[in-house]
C-alpha positions in Angstrom: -33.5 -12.6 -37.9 -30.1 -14.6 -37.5 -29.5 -17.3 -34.9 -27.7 -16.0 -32.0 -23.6 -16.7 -32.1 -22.8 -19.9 -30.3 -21.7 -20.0 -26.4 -18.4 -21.7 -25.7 -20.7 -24.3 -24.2 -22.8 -25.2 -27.5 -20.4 -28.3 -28.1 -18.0 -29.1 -30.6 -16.9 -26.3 -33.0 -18.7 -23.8 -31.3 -17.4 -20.1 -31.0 -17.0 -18.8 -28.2 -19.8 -15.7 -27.1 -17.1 -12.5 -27.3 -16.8 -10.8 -24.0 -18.7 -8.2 -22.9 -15.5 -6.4 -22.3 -12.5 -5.1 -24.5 -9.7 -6.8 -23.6 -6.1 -4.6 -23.3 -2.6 -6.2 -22.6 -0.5 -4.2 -20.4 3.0 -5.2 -19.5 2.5 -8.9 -20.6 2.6 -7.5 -24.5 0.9 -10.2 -26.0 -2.6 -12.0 -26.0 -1.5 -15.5 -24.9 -2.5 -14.1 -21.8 -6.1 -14.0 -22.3 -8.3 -17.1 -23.6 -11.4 -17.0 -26.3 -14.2 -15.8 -24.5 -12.3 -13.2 -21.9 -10.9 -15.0 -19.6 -7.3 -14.6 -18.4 -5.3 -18.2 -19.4 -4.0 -20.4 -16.2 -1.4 -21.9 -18.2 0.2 -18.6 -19.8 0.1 -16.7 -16.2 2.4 -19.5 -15.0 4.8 -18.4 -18.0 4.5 -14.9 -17.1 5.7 -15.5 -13.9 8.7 -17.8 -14.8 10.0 -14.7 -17.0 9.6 -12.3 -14.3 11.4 -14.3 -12.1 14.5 -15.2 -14.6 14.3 -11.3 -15.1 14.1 -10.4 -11.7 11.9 -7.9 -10.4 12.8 -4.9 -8.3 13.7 -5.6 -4.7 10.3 -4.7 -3.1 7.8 -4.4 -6.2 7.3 -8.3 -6.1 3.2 -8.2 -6.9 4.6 -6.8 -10.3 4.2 -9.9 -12.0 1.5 -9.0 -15.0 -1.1 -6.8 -15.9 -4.2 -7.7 -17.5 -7.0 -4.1 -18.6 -10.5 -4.7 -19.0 -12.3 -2.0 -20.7 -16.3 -2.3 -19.9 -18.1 -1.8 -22.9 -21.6 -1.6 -21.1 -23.5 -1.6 -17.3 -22.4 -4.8 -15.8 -24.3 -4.1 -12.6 -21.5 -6.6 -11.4 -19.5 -6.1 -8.3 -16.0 -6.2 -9.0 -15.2 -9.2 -6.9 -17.5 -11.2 -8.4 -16.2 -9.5 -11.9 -13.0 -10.4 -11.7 -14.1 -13.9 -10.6 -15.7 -14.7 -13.6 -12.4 -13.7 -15.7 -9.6 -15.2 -13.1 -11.1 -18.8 -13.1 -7.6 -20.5 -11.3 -8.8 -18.0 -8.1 -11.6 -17.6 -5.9 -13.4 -14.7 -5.0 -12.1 -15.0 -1.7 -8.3 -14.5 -2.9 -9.7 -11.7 -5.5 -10.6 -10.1 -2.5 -7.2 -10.3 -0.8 -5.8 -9.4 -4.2 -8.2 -6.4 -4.1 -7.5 -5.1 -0.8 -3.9 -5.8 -1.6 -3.8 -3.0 -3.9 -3.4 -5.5 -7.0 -6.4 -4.2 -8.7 -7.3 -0.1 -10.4 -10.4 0.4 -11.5 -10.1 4.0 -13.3 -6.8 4.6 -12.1 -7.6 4.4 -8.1 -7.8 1.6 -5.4 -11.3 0.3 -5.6 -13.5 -1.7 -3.3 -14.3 -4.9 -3.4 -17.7 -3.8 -3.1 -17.0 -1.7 -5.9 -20.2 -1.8 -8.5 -18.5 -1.4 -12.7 -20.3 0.4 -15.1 -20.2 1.3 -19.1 -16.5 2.6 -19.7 -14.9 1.6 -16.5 -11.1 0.1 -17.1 -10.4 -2.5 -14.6 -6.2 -3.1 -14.3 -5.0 -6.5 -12.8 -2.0 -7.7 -11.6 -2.7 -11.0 -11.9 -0.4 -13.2 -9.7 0.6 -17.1 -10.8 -1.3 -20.0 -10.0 -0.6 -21.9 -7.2 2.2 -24.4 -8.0 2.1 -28.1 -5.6 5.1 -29.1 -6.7 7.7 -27.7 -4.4 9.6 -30.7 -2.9 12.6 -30.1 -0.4 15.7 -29.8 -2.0 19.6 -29.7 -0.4 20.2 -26.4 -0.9 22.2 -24.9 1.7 21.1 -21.7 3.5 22.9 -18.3 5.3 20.7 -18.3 8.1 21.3 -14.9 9.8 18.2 -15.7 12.4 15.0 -18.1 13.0 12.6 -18.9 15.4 9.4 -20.3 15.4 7.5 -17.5 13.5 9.8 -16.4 11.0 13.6 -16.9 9.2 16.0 -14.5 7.9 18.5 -15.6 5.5 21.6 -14.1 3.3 20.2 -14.8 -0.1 23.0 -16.1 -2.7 22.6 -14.6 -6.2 21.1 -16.6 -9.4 18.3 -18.3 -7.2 14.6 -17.6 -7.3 12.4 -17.3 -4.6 9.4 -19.1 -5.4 8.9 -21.8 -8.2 7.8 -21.2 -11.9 6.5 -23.1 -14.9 10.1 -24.7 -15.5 12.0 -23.9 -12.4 10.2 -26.0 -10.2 13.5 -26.9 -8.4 16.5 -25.2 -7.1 14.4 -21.9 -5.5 14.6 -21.0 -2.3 11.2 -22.9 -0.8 12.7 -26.1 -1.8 15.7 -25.3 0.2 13.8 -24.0 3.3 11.6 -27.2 2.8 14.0 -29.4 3.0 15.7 -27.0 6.0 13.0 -27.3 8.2 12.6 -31.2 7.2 16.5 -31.8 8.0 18.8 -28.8 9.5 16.4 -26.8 12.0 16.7 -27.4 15.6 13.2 -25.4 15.9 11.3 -26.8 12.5 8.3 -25.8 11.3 6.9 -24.8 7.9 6.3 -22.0 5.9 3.2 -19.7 6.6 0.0 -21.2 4.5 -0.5 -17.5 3.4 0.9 -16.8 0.0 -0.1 -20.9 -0.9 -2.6 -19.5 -3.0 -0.5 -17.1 -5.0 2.2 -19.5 -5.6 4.3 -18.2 -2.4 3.7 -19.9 0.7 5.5 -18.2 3.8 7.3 -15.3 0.9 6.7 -11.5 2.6 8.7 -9.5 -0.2 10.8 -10.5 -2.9 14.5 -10.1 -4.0 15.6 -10.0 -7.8 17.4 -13.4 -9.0 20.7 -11.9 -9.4 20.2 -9.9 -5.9 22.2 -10.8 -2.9 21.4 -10.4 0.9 18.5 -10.2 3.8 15.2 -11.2 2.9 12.7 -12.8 5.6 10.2 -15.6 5.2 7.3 -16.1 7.3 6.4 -19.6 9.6 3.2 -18.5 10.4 0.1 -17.3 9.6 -0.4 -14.9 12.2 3.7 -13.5 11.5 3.0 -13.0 8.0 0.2 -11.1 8.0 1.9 -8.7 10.5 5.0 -8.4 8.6 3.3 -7.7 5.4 1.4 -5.1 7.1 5.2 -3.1 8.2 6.3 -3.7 4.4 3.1 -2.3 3.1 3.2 0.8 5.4 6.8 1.2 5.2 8.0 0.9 8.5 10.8 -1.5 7.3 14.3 -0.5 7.3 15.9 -1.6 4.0 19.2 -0.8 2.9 21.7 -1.5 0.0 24.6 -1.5 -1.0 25.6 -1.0 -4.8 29.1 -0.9 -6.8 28.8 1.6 -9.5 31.1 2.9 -12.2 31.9 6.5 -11.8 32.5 9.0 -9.1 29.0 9.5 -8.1 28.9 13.1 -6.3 27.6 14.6 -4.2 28.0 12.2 -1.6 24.5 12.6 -0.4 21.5 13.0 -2.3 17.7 12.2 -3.0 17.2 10.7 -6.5 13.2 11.5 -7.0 12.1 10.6 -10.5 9.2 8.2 -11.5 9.7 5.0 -13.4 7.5 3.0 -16.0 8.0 0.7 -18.6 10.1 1.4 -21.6 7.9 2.8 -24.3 9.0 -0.1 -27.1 7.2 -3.9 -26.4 10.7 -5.1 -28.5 12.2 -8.0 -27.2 15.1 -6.7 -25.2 13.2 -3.6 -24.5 10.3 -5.1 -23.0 11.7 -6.2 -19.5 13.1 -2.8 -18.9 12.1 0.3 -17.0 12.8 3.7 -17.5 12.7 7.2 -15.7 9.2 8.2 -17.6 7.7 11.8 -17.1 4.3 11.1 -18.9 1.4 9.6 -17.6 3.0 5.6 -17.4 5.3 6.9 -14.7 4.5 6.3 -11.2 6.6 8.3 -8.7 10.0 6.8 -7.2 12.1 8.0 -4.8 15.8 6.7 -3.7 18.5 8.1 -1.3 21.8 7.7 -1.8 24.6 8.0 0.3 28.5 7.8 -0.8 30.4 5.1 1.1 33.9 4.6 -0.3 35.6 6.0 -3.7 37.8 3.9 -5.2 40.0 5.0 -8.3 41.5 1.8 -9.8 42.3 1.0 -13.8 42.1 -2.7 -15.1 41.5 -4.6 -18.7 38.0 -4.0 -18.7 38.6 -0.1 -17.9 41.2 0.2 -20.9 38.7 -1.2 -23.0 35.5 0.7 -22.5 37.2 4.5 -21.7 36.4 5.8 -25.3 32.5 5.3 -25.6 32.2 6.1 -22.4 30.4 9.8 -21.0 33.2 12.2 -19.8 31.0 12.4 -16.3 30.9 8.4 -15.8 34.7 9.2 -14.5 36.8 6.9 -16.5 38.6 4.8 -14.2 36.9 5.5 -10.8 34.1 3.3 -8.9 31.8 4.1 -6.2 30.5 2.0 -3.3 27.0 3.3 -2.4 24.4 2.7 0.7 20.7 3.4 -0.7 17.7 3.6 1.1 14.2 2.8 -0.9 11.2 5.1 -0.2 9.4 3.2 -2.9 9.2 0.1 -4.1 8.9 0.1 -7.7 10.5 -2.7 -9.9 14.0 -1.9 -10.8 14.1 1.1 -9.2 17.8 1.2 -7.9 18.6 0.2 -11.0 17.0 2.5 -13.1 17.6 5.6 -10.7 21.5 5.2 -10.9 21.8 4.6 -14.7 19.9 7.3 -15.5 22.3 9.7 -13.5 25.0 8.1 -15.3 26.1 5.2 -12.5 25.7 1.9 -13.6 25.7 -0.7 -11.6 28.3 -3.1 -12.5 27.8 -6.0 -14.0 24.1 -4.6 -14.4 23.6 -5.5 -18.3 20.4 -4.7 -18.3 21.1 -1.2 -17.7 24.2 -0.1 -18.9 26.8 -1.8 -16.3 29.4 -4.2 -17.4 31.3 -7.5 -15.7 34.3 -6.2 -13.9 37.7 -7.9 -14.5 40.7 -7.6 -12.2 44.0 -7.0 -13.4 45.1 -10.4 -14.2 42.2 -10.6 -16.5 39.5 -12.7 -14.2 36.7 -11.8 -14.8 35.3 -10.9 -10.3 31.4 -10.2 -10.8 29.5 -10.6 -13.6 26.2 -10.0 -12.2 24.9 -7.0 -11.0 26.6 -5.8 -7.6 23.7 -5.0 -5.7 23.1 -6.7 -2.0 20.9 -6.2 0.5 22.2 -5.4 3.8 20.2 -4.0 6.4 17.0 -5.5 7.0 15.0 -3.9 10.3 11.6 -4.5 11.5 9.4 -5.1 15.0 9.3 -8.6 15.4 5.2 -9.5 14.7 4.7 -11.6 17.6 7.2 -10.3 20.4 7.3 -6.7 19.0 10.8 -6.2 19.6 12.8 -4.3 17.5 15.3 -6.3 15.5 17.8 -5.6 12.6 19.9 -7.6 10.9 23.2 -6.7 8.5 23.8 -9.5 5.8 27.7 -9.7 5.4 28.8 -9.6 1.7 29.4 -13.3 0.2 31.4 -14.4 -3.1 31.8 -11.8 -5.6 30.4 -8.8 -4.7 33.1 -9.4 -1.5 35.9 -9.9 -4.2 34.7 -7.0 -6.4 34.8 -4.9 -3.3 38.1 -6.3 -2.1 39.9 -5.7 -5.4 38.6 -1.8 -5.8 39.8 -0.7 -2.2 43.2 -1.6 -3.3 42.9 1.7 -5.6 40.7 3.6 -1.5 40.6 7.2 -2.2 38.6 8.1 0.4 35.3 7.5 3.0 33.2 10.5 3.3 31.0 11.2 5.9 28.0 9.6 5.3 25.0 11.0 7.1 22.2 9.0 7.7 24.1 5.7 6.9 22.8 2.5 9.0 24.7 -0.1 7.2 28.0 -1.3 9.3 30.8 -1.6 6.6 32.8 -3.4 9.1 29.9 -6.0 9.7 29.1 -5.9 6.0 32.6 -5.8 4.2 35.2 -6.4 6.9 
């Protein structure tokens, strides 16, 4: 009979004993995510997380970070807590847990329980979230403070900074500038809530993409951030956006319901993206739209793009947009409006292009979507509160240049964002 294969603790040159499990890569595409032996790699999660962050996910699926699929290939007799402990080796069962009742974890395609005993042919999908980074110092950064108090603060977010650090953005992100905020420019202080440490996000309730302008809301305390989380998770949040897209988007009220997944190719530049998917990879999305203000307005980058561009896309006209999430699935605005044929401009990603004004200057050249309504019950006084995030920089200039060419402001039923608060 042969010797048994060496275990990864059998000393040097040993071979790791292979997993009891088949390992399958989800959205990561490649196997730097998982070590020799079956567990998932510290050091590559971190890098994970730095490229979903440069990439931006979508404005409320933040948890998206990267999936990880275990396939059992015999009775474990394990609970999946404790399963998933031995794999994740950066987290303790304790955060598992949270990560399980979360929602972060499928076995067979529904929510499990933690409790939940695996068995021969079970899959087990992950969203693995990022180590916990220590390295967040205070920075001088400065902030739009729209409100604070001594539970939570709700900023205007300016675009191209991330939320939370990553394997090489340990600077310039928003904790650093709310670190050194609390250290040096609050009357009230504080910190940030200790939940979310763990994950890598201290005092973070939801997310916004890099590139996205507007309200987001960070948690000072424990007991505020659990209660906010809970009105995101159920939905009770009031968010809404406004978008600048190419084309004469009609009618001027409409539900956009079609379910998103990843594109189909793993190539690099295909990868990051998201599309409407009708198969069994798409999970169901849902987007309301309401027309704001048509603009019909002809510069250097119209001239130049009107021959490859669809008949329907309207040629020279533009569209301001208010758009209300009833899901949260990365991308989603984005993907929704391309795929009807209204790219968001400046939105490379997905079809939108920079806009330049007429004396060749180039206004926005990141995607033109801001979030301006934020509502919820305050978690600890339990008064209602909303807030309207004025538009900043670009996105104001982009939208100052187009109503030079106003055609017209339908009625816009259902609206709850203020266009004279938010534009002027």
């Amino acid at each position: 009979m042969p010797p048994p294969p060496p275990t990864p603790d059998s000393g040097s040159g040993s071979t790791p004993t292979p997993p009891d499990d088949e390992i399958i890569l989800g959205s990561a595409g490649s196997r730097v995510l998982i070590r020799p032996g079956g567990k998932v790699d510290e050091e590559s999660i971190r890098v994970a997380a730095e490229q979903a962050a440069q990439e931006g996910d979508g404005p409320e699926d933040d948890a998206e970070l990267r999936r990880v699929t275990f396939k059992l290939n015999r009775d474990l007799n394990k609970r999946l807590d404790r399963y998933l402990t031995d794999r994740i080796g950066f987290m303790s069962r304790t955060q598992l847990q949270r990560v399980i009742k979360g929602g972060g974890v499928l076995v067979n395609n529904r929510p499990p329980k933690v409790s939940t005993v695996l068995r021969k042919g079970d899959t087990v999908e992950v969203v693995v979230p990022p180590p916990p980074d220590k390295n967040i110092q205070p920075e001088n950064i400065p902030l739009d403070v729209l409100y604070e108090d001594e539970f939570l603060i709700v900023l205007n977010k300016q675009p191209d900074i991330i939320v939370h650090p990553a394997r090489s953005h340990l600077k310039g992100t928003m904790l650093s500038a709310l670190a050194y905020h609390f250290q040096n420019n609050s009357k009230l202080g504080g910190n940030l809530s200790a939940v979310g440490h763990d994950l890598a996000r201290p005092g973070v309730v939801h997310r916004l993409d890099r590139h996205t302008s507007g309200c987001i809301v960070f948690a000072k305390q424990d007991e505020a951030h659990w209660k906010l989380g809970h009105q995101f998770e159920h939905r009770t949040v009031d968010k809404r956006y406004l978008a600048v897209v190419r084309g004469k988007v009609e009618p001027d009220n409409d539900v956009i319901e079609l379910p998103i997944g990843n594109h189909p190719s793993r190539e690099k530049g295909y990868r990051e993206k998201y599309v409407v998917r009708h198969d069994d990879q798409g999970k169901h999305a849902v987007t309301i739209y309401r027309v704001r203000e048509h603009y019909t307005w002809e510069g250097p980058s119209d001239r130049s793009v009107r021959m490859n561009e669809p008949e329907h896309a309207g040629s020279n006209h533009y569209t301001l947009v208010e758009l209300e999430l009833k899901t949260g699935r990365t991308h989603q605005i984005r993907v929704h409006l391309s795929h009807l044929g209204y790219p968001i401009v400046g939105d490379d990603m997905y079809g939108g292009r920079p806009f330049t004004a007429r004396d060749g200057s180039v206004v926005i050249a990141r995607q033109a979507l801001h979030a301006c309504v934020l509502g919820f019950t305050h978690p600890i006084t339990e008064k209602r509160m909303v807030f309207t995030a004025p538009l900043r920089g670009d996105i104001a200039g982009l939208v100052k240049e187009l109503r030079t060419g106003l055609d017209r402001r339908p009625e816009a039923n259902g609206a709850t964002v203020d266009l004279g608060m938010a534009v002027g």
